[in-house]
MMTF fields as JSON, N, C-alpha, C and O atoms, coordinates in Angstrom:
{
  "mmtfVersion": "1.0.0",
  "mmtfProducer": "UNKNOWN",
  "numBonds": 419,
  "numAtoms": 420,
  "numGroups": 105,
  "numChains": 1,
  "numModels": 1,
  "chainsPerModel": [1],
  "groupsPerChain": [105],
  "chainIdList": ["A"],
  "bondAtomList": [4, 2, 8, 6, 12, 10, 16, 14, 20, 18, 24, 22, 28, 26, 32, 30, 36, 34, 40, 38, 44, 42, 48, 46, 52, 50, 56, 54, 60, 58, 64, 62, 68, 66, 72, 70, 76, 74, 80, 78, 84, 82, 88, 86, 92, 90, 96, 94, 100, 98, 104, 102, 108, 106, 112, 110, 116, 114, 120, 118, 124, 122, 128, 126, 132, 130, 136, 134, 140, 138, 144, 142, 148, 146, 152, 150, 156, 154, 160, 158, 164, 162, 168, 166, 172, 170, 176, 174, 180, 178, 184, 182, 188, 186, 192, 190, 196, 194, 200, 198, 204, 202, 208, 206, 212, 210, 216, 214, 220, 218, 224, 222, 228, 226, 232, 230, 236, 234, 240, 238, 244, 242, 248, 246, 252, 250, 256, 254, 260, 258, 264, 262, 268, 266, 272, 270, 276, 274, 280, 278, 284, 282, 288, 286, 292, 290, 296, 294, 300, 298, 304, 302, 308, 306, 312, 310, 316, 314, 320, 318, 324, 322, 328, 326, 332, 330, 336, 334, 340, 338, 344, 342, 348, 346, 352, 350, 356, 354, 360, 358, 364, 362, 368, 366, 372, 370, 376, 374, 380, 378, 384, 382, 388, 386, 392, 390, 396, 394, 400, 398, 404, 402, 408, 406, 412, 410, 416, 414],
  "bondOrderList": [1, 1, 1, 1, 1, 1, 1, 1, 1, 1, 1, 1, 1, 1, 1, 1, 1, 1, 1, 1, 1, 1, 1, 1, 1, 1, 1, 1, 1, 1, 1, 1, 1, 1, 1, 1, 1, 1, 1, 1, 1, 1, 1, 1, 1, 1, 1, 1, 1, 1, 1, 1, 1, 1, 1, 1, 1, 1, 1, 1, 1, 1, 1, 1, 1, 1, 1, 1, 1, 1, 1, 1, 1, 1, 1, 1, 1, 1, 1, 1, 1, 1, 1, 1, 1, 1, 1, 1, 1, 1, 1, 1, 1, 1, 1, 1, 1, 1, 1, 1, 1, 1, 1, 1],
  "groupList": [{"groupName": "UNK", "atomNameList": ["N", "CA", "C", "O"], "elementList": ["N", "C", "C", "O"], "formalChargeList": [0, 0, 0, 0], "bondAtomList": [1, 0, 2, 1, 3, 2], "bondOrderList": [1, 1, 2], "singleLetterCode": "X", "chemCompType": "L-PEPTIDE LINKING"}],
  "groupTypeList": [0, 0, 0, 0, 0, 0, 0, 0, 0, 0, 0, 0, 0, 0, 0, 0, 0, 0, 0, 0, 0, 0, 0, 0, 0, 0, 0, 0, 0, 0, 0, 0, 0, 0, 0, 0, 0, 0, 0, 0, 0, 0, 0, 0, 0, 0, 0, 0, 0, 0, 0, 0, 0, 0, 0, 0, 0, 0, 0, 0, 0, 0, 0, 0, 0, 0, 0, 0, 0, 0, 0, 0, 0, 0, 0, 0, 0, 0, 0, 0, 0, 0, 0, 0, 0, 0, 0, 0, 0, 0, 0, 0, 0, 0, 0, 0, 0, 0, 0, 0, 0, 0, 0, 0, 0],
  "groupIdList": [1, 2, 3, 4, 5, 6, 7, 8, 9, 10, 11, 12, 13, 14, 15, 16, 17, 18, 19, 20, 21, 22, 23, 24, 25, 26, 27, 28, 29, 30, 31, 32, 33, 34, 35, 36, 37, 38, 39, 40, 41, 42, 43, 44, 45, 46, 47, 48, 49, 50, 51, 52, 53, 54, 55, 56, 57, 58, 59, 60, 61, 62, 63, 64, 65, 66, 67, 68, 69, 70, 71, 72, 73, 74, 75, 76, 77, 78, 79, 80, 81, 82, 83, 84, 85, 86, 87, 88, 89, 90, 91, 92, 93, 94, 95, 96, 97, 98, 99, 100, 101, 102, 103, 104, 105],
  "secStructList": [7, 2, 2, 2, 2, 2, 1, 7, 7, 2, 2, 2, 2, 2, 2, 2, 2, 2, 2, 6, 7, 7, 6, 6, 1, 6, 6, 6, 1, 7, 7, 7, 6, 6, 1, 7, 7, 7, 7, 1, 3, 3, 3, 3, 3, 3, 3, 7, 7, 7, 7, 4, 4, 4, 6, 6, 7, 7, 7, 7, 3, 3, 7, 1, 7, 7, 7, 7, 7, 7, 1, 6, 6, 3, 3, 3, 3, 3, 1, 1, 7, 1, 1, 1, 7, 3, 3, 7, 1, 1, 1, 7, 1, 7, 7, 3, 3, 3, 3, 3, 3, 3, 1, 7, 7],
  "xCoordList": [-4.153, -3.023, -2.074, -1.734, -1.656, -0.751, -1.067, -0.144, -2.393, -3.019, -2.465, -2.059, -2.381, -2.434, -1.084, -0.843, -0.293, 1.649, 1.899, 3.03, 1.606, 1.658, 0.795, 1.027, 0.052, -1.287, -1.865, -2.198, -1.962, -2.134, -3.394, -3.395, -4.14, -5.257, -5.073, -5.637, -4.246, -3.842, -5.137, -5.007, -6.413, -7.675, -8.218, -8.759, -7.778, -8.881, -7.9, -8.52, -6.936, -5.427, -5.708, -5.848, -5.796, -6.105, -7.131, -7.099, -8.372, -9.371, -9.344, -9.885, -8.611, -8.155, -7.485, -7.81, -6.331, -5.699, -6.507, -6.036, -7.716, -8.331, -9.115, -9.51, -9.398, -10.039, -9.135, -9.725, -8.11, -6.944, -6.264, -5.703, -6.018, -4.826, -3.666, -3.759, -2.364, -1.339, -0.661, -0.645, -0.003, 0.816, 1.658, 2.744, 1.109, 2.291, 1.667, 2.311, 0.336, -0.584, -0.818, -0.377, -1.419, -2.383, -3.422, -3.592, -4.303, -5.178, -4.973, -5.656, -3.904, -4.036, -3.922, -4.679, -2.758, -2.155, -1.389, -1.316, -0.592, 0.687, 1.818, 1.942, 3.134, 3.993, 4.778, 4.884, 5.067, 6.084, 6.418, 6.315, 6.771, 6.821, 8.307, 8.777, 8.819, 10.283, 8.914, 8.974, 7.873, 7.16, 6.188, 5.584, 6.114, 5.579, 7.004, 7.962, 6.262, 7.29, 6.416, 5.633, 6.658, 5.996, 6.209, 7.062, 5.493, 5.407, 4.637, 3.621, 5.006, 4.18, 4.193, 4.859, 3.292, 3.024, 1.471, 0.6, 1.347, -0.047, -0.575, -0.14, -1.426, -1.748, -3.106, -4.016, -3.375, -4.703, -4.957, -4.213, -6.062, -6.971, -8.0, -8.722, -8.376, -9.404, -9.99, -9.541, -11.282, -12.193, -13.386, -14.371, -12.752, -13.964, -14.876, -15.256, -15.898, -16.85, -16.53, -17.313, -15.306, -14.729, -14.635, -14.209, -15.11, -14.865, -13.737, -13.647, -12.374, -11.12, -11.727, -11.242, -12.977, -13.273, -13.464, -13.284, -13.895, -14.774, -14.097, -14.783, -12.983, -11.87, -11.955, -11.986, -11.992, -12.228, -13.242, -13.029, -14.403, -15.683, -16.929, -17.576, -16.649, -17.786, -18.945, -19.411, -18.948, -19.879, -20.903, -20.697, -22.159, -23.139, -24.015, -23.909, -24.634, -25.405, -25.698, -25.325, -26.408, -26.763, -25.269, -24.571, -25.21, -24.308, -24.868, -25.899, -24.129, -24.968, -24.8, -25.63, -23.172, -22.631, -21.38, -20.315, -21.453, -20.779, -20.308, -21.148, -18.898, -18.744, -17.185, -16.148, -17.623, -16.63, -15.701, -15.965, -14.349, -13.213, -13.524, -14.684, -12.966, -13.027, -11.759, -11.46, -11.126, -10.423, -9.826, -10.215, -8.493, -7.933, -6.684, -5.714, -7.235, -6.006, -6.422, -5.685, -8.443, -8.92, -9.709, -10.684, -9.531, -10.871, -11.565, -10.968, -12.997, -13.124, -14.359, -15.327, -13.897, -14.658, -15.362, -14.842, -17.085, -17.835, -18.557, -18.462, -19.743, -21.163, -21.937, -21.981, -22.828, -23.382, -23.183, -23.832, -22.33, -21.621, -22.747, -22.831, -23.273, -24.158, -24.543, -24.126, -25.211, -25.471, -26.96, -27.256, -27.576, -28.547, -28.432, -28.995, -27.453, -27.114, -27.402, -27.25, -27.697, -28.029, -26.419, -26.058, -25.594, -24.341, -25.02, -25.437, -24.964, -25.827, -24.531, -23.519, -24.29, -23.443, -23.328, -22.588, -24.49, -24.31, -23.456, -23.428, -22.546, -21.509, -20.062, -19.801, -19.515, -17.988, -17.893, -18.343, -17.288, -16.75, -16.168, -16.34, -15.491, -15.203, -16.057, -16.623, -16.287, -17.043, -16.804, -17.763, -15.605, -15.018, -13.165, -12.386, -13.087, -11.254, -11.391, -12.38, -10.177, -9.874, -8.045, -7.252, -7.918, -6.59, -6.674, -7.602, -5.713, -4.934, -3.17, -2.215, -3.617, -2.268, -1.888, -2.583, -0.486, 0.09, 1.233, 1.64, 1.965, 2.792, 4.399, 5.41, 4.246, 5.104, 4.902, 3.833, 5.434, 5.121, 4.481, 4.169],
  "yCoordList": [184.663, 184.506, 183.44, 182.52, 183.513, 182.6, 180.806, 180.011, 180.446, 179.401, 179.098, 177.941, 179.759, 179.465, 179.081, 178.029, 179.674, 179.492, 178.513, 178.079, 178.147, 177.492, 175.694, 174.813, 175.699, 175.112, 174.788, 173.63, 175.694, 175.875, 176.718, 177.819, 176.446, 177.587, 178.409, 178.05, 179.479, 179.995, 180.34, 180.386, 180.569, 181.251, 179.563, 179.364, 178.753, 177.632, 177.086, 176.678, 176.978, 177.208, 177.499, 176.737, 178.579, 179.841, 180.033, 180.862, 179.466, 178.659, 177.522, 177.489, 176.699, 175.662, 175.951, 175.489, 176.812, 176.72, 177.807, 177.958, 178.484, 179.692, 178.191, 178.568, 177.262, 176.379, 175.625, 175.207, 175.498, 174.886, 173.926, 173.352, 173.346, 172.604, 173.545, 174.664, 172.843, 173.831, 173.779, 172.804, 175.162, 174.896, 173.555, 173.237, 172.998, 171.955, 170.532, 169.486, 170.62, 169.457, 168.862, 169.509, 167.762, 166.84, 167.826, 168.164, 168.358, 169.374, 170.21, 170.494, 170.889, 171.89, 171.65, 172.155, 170.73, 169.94, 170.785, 170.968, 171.578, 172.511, 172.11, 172.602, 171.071, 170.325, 172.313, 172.701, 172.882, 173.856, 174.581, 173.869, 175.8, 176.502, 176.017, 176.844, 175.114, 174.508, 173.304, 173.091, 172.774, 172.126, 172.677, 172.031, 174.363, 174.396, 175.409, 176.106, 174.848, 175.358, 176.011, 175.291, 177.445, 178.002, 177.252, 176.384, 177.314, 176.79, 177.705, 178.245, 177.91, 178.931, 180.262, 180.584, 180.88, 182.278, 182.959, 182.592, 183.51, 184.088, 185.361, 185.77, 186.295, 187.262, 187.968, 187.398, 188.744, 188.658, 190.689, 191.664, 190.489, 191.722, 192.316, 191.434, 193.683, 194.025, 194.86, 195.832, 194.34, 195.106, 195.373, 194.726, 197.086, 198.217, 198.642, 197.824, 200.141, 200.625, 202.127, 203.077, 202.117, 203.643, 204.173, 203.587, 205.797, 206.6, 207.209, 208.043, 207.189, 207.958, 209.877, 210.925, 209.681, 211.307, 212.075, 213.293, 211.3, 211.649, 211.408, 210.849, 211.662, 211.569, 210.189, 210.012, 209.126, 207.768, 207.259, 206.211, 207.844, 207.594, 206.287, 206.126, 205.861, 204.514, 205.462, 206.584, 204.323, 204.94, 203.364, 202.173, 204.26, 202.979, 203.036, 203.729, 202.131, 202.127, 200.347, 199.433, 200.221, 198.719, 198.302, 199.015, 197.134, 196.392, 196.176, 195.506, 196.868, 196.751, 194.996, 194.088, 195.009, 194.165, 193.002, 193.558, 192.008, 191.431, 190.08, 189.721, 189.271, 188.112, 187.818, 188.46, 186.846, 186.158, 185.343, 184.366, 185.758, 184.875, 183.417, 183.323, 182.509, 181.102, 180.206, 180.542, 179.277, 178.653, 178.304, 178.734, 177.147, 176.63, 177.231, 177.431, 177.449, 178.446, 179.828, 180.682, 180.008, 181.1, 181.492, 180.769, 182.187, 181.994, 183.55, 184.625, 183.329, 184.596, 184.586, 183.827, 185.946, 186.067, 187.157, 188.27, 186.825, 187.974, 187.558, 186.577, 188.636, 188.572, 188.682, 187.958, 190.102, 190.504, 190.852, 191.854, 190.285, 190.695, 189.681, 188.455, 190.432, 189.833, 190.872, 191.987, 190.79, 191.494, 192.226, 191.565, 193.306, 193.337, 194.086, 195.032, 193.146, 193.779, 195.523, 196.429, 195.697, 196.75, 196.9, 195.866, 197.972, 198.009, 199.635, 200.647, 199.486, 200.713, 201.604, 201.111, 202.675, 203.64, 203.515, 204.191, 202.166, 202.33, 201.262, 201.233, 200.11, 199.364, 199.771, 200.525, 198.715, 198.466, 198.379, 197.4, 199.411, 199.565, 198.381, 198.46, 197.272, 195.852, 195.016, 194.269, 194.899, 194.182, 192.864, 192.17, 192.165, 190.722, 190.709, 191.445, 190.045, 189.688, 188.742, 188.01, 188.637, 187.709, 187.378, 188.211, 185.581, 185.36, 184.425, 183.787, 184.607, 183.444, 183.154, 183.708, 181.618, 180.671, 179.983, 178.987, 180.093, 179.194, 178.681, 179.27, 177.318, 176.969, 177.718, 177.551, 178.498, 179.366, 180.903, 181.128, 181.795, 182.987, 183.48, 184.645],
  "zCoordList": [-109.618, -110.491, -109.955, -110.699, -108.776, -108.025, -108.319, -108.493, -108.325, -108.453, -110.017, -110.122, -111.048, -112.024, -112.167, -112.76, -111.779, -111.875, -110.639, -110.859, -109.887, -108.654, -108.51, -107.682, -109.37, -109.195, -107.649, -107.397, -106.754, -105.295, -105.141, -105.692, -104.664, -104.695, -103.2, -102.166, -103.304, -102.05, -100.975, -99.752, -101.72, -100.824, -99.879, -98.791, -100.859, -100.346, -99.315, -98.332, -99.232, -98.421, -97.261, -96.305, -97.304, -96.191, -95.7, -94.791, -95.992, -95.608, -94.481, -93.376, -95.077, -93.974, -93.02, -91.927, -93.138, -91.991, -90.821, -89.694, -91.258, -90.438, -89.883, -88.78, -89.963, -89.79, -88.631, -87.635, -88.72, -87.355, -87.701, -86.768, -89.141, -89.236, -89.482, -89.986, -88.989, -89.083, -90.424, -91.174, -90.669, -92.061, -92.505, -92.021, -93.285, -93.93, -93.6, -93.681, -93.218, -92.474, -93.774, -94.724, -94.031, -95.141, -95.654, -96.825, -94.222, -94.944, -95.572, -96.556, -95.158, -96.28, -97.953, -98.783, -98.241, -99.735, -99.984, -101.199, -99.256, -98.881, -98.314, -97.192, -98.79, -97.572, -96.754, -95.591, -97.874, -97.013, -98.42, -99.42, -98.577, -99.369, -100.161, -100.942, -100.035, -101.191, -102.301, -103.512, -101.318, -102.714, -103.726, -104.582, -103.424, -104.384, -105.427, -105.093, -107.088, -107.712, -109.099, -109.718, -109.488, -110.578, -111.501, -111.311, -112.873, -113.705, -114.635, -114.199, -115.791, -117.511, -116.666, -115.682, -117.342, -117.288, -117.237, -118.026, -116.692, -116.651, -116.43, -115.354, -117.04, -116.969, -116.744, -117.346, -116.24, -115.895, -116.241, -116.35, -116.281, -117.085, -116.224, -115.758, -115.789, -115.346, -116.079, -116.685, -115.986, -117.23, -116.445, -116.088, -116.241, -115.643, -116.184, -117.022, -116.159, -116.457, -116.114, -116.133, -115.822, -115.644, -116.628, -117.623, -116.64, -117.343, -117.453, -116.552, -118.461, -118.013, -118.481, -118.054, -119.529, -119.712, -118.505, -118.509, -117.246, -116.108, -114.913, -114.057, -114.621, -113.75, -113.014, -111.796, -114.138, -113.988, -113.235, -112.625, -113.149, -111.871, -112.893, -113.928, -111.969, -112.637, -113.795, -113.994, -114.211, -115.629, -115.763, -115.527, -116.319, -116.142, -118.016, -119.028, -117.665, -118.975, -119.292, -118.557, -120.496, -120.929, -121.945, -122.666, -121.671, -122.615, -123.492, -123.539, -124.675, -126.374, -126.776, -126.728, -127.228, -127.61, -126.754, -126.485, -126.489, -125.423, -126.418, -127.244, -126.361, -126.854, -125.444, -125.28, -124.864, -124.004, -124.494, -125.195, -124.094, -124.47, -123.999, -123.596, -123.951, -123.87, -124.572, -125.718, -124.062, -124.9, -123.318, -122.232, -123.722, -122.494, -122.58, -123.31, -121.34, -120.751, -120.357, -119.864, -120.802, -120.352, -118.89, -118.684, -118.182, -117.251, -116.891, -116.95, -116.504, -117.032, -115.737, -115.688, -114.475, -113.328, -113.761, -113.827, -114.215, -114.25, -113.514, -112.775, -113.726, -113.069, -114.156, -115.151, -113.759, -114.821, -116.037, -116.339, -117.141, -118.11, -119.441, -119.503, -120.103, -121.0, -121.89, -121.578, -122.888, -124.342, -123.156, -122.161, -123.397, -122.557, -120.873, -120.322, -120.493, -119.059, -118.579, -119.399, -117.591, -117.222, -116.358, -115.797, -116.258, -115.391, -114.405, -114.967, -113.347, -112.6, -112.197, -112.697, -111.502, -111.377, -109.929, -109.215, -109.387, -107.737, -106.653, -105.423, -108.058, -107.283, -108.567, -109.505, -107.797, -108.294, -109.659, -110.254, -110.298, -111.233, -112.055, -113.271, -111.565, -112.066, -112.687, -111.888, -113.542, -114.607, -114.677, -114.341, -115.081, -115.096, -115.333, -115.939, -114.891, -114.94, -115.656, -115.697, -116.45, -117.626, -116.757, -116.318, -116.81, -116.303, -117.877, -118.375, -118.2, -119.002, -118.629, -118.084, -119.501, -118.965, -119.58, -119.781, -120.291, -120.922, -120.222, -119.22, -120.782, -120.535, -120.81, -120.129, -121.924, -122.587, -122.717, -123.283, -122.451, -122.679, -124.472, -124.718]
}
């Protein structure tokens, strides 16, 4: 989310500096926390496989029907998320996150 209001990619960031340049170096593309400045709005979505009937415990089965958002300003972290898909009961409940971003609320 931060990346999106920031345009900073804090992981790839934090990457570098585990790497040994110091905060506020060239490498990172970070001068010091006064240059970066938010900008729009953004919101982001998690879309599980939990059951709330079933004291919210992962729930599995095939994906009947599936259609992915898209448009600018969308981004959308899945995996296995497809018409078909098999979702098993033996990982993470998280299916795909949806962030969107506009300039305006």
């Amino acid at each position: 989310m931060t990346e999106q209001v920031t345009g900073v990619d804090l992981v790839q960031a934090q990457i570098r500096i585990a790497e040994g340049p110091r905060w506020g170096s060239p490498e990172i593309g970070i001068q010091g926390q006064e240059s970066i400045s938010p900008r729009g709005f953004a919101v982001q979505c998690r879309v599980t496989t939990e059951d709330p009937t079933n004291k919210f415990l992962p729930d599995s089965g095939t994906i009947t029907a599936w259609r992915a958002a898209a448009g600018f300003g969308v981004r959308i972290d899945a995996g296995n998320s497809y018409t078909g898909a098999y979702i098993s009961p033996h990982y993470d409940s998280l299916l795909l996150k949806i962030t969107t971003f506009a300039e305006t609320f």
